[in-house]
VEXFI-677360 format. One record per residue: x negated, y negated, z of N, C-alpha, C in turn; residue in one letter. Coordinates in steps of 0.02 Angstrom, whole numbers, padded with zeros to 5 digits, always signed. Last residue first. Example, Ala and Ser with C-alpha at 12.3 -4.5 7.8 and 13.67 -1.06 7.14 Angstrom:
-00642+00112+00354-00684+00053+00357-00645-00002+00394s-00660+00284+00390-00615+00225+00390-00660+00165+00390a
***
This chain:
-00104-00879+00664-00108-00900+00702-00172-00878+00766x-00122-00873+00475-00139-00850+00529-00127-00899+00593x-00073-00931+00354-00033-00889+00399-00055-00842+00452x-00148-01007+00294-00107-01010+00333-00074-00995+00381x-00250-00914+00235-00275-00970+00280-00225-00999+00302x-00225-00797+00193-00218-00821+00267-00239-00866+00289x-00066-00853+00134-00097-00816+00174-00168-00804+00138x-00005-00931+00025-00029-00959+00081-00069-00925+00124x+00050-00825-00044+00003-00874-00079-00046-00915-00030x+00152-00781+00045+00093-00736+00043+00037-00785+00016x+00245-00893+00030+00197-00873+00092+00142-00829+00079x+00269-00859-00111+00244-00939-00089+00206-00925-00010x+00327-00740-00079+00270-00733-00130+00242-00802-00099x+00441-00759+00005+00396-00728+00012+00319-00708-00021x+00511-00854-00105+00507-00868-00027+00437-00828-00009x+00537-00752-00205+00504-00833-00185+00478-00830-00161x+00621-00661-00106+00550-00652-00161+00517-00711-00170x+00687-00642+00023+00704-00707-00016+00628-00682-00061x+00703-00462+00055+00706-00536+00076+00683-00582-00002x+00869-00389+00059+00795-00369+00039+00765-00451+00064x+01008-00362+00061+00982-00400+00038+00922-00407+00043x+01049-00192+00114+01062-00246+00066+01053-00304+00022x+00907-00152+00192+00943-00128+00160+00987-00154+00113x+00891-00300+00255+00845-00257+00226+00866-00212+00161x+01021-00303+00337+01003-00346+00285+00954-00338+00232x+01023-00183+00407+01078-00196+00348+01068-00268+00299x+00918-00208+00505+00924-00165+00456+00971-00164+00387x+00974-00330+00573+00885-00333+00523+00885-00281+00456x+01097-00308+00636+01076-00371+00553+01026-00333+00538x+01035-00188+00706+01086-00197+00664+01075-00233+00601x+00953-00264+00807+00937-00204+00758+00980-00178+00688x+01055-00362+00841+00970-00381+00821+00973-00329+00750x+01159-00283+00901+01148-00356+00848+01105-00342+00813x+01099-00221+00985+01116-00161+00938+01131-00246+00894x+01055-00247+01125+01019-00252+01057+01019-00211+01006x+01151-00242+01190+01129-00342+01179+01073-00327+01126x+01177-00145+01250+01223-00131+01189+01208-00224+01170x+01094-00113+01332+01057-00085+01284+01115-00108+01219x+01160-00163+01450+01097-00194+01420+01086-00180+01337x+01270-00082+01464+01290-00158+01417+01211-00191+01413x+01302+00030+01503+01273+00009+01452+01233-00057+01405x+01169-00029+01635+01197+00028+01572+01266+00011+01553x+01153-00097+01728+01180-00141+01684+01202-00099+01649x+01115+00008+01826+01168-00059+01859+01199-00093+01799x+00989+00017+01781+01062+00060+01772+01106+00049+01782x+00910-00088+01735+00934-00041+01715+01001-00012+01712x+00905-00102+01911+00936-00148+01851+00963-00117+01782x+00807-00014+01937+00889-00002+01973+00916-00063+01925x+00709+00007+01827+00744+00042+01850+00810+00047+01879x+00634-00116+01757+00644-00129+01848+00703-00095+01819x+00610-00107+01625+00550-00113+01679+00558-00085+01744x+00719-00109+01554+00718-00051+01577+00658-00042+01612x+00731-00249+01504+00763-00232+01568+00711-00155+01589x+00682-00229+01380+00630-00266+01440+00667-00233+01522x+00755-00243+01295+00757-00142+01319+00699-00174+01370x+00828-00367+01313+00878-00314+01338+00836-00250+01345x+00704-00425+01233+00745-00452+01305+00782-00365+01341x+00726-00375+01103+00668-00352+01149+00687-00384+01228x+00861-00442+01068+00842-00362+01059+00804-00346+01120x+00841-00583+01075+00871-00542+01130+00877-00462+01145x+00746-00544+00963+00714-00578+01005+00759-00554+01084x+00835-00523+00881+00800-00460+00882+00751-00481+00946x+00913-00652+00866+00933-00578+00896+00908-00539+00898x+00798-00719+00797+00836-00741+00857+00872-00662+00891x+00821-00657+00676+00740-00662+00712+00770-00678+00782x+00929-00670+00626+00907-00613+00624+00844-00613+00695x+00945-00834+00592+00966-00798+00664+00948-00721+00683x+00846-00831+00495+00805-00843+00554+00869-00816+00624x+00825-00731+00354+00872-00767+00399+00853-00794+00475x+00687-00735+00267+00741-00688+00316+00770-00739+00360x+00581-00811+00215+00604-00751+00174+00648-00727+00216x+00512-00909+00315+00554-00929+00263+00613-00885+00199x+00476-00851+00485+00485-00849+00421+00530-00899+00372x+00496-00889+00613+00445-00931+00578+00462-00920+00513x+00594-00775+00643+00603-00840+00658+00548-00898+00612x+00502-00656+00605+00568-00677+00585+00577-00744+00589x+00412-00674+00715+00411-00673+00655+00446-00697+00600x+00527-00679+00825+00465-00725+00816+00436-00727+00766x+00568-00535+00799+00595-00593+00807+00553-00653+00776x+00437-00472+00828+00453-00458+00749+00511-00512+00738x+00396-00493+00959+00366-00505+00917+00413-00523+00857x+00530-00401+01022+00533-00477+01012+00461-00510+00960x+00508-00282+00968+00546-00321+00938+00559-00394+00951x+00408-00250+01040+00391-00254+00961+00439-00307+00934x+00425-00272+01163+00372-00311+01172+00382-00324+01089x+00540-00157+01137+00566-00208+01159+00519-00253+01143x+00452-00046+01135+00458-00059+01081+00517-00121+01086x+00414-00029+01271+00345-00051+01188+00377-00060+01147x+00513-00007+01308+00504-00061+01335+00458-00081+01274x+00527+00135+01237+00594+00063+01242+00568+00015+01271x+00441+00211+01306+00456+00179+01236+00465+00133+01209x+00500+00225+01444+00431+00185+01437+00418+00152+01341x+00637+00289+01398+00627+00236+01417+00559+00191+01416x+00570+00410+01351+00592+00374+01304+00614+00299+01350x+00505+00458+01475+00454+00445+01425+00500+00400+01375x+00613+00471+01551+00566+00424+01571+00521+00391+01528x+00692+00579+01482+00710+00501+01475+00668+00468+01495x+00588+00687+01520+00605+00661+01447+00652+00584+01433x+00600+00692+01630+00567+00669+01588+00561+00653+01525x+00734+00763+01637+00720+00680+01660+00682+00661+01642x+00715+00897+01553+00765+00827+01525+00734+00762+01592x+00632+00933+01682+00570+00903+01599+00625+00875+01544x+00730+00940+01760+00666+00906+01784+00649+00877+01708x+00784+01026+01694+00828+00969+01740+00773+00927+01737x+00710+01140+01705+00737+01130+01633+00752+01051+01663x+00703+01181+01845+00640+01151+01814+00666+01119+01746x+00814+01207+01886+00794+01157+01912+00743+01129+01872x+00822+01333+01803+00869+01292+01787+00858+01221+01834x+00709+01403+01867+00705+01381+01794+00768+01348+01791x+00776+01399+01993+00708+01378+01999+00701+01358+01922x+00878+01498+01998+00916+01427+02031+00816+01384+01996x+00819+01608+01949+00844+01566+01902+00871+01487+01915x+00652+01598+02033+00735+01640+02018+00743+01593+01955x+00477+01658+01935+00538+01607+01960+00597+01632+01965x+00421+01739+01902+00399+01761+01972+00452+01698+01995x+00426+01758+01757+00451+01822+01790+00465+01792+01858x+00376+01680+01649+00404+01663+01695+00445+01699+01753x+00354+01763+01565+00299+01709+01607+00322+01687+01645x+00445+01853+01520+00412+01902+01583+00369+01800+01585x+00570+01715+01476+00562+01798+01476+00493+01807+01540x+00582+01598+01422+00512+01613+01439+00510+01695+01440x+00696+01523+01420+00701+01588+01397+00623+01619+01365x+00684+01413+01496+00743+01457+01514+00758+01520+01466x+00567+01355+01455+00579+01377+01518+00638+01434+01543x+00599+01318+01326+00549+01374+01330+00542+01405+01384x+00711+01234+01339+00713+01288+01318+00684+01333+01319x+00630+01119+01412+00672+01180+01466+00716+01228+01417x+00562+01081+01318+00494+01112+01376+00573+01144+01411x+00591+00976+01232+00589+01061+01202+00554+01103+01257x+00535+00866+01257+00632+00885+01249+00635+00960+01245x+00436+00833+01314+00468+00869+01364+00544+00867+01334x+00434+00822+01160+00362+00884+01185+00424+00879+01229x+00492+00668+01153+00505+00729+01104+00502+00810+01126x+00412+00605+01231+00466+00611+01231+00497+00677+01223x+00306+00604+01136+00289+00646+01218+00359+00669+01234x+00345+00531+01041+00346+00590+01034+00339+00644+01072x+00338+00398+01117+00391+00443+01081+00398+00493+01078x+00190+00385+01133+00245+00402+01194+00317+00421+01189x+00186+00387+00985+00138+00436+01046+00193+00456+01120x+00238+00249+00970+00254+00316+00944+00225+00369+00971x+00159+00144+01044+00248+00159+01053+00257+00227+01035x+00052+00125+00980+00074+00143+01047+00111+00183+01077x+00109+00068+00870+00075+00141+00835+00040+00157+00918x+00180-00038+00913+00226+00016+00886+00203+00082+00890x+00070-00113+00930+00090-00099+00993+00168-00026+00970x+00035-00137+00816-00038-00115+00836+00030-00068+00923x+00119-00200+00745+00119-00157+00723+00072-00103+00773x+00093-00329+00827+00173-00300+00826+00134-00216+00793x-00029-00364+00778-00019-00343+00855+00050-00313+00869x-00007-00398+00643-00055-00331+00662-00042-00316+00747x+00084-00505+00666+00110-00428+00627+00063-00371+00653x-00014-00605+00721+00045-00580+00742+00081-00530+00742x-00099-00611+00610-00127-00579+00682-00054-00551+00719x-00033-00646+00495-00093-00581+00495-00085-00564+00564x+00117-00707+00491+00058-00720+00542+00024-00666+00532x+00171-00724+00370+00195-00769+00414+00155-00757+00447x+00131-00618+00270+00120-00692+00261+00142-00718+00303x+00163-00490+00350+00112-00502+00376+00112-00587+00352x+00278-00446+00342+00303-00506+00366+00234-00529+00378x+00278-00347+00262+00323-00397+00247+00306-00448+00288x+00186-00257+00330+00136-00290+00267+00223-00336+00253x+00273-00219+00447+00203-00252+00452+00171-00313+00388x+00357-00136+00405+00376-00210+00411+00319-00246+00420x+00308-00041+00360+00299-00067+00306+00347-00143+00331x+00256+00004+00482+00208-00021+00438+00217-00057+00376x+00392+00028+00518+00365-00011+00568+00291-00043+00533x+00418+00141+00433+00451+00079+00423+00407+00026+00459x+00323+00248+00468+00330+00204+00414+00374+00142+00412x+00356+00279+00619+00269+00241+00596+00293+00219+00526x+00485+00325+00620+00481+00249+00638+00402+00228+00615x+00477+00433+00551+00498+00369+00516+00478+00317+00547x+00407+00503+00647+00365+00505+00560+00409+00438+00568x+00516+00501+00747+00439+00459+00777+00377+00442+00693x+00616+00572+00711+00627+00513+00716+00534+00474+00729x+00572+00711+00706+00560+00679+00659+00570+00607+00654x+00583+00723+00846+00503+00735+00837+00501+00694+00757x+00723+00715+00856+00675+00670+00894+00622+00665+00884x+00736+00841+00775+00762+00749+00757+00725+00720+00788x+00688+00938+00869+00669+00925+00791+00698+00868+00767x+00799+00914+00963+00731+00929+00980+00685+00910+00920x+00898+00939+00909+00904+00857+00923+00818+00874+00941x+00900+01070+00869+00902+01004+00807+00885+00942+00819x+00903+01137+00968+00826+01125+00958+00819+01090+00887x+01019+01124+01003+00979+01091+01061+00927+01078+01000x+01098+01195+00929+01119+01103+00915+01053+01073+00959x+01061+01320+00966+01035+01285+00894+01043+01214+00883x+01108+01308+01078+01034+01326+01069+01016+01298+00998x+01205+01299+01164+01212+01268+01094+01150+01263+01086x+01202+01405+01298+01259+01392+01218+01256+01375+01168x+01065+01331+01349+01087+01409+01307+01126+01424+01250x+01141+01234+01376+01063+01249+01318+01068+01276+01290x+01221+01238+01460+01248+01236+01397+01181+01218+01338x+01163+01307+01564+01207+01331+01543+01236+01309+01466x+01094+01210+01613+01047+01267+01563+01117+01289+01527x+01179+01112+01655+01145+01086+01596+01100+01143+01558x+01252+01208+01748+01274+01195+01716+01243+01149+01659x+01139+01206+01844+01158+01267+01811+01190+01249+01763x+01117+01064+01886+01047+01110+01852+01095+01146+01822x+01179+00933+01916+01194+00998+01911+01155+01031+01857x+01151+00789+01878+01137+00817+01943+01172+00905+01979x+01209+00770+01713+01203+00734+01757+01191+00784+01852x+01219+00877+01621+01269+00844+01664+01222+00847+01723x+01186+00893+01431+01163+00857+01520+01230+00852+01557x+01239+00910+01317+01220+00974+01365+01210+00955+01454x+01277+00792+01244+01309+00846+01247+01315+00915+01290x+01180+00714+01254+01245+00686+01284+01305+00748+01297x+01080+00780+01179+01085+00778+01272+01144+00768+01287x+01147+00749+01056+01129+00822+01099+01126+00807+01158x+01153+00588+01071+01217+00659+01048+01212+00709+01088x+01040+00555+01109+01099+00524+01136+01154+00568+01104x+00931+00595+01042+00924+00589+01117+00989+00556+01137x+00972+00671+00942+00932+00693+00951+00933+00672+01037x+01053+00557+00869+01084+00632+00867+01034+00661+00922x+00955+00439+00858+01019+00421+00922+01057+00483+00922x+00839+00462+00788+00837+00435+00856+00934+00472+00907x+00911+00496+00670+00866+00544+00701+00870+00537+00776x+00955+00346+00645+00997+00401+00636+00992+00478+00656x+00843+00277+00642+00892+00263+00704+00943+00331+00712x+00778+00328+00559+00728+00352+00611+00811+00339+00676x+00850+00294+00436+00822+00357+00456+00792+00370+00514x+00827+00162+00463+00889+00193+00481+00906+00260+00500x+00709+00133+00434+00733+00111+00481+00797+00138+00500x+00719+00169+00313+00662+00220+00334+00704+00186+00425x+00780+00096+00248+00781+00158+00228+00764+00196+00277x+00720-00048+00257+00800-00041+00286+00792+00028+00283x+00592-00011+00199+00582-00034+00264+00659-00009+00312x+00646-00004+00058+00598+00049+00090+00608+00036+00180x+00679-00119+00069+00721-00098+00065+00704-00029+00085x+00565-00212+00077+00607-00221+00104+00639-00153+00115x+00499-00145-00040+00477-00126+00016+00504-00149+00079x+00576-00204-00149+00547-00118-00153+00537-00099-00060x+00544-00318-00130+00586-00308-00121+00582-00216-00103x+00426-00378-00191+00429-00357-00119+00490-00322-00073x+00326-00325-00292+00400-00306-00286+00402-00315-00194x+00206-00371-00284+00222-00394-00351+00310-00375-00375x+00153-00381-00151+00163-00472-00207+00219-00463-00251x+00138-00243-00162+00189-00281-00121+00196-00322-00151x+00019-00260-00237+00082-00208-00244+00120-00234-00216x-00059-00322-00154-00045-00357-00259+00004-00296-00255x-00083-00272-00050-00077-00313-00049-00031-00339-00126x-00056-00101-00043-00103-00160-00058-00065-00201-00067x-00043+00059+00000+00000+00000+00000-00045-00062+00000x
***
């Protein structure tokens, strides 16, 4: 992906960007908000193995979504990088620099999604546990598994307000876009301080479905201003560095 490639369709890569962004949301939210939503209950071990077990194959889809949600998000997240790099080189590279963070701890995510299937049907390795013990432990590595996607959500809150701020300076994208992706990274910030968090569920996380929303459907539909975006790149970098 070079520079004179992009120049020369930037649109291509807008839209690449809306594609891949949706793909990852659409992975993201079956994977850790369907399936779980579907098997977890909440402070009863037996009954969350219990329905592992049952829907073993729906489990280890959201298991495999979640692992594929983390490929998309490194592409889109790069190819918002080289869009918005004419508004700030340094700015974009530190947004992008804190995503390719972000995704590691995603995918850890991912690792303790698939750790209380292997627990609850380990067979003889696990011989010397009862079952009240592997259905506690399955309990355990789902909480971890939100811990890790919460720690995510905050890196990737720091991204989206960057990519706001981006947005916002820009001349190629709607600047209220930039503004709401700005309250985007605000709202998954919450998830720092824990009892707030939860106190607010949903309604934190539902202050940055705007943001994420416009950015993507605008991408996807209207691609950004080409002009616009070529005249900045022209400028870069002796401009468009901060």
């Amino acid at each position: 992906m070079t520079g004179n490639a992009l120049e020369t369709s930037p649109q291509v890569y807008a839209r690449l960007a809306g594609g891949f962004y949706l793909l990852e949301a659409v992975a993201a939210v079956f994977g850790q908000m369907f399936v779980l939503g579907r098997v977890l209950v909440r402070g009863d071990a037996a009954v969350t193995a219990a329905n592992i077990l049952r829907h073993e194959t729906m489990f280890r889809l959201g298991y495999a979504s979640s692992l594929v949600a983390v490929v998309f998000h490194v592409v889109w997240a790069l190819l918002l990088y080289e869009l918005l790099k004419p508004v700030s080189r340094r700015t974009s590279l530190l947004a992008a620099f804190i995503i390719l963070v972000a995704c590691p701890i995603q995918a850890l995510a991912g690792l303790a999604y698939a750790a209380p299937l292997i627990v609850l049907k380990g067979g003889s390795a696990f011989s010397t546990f009862t079952a009240e013990q592997l259905q506690a432990l399955a309990l355990v590595f789902l909480r971890l598994n939100a811990m890790c996607f919460n720690a995510y959500l905050v890196f990737f809150g720091v991204w989206c307000g960057l990519v706001g701020y981006l947005i916002y300076r820009s001349t190629f994208l709607p600047r209220i876009i930039g503004l709401l992706m700005v309250v985007a990274g605000l709202a998954y910030l919450i998830l720092l301080w824990p009892p707030l968090a939860t106190s607010l569920y949903p309604f934190n996380l539902a202050l940055a479905a705007p943001g994420e929303i416009s950015l993507l459907l605008w991408l996807l539909v209207r691609g950004v201003n080409a002009p616009a975006w070529k005249e900045a790149a022209s400028r870069s970098p002796a401009e468009g560095l901060v």
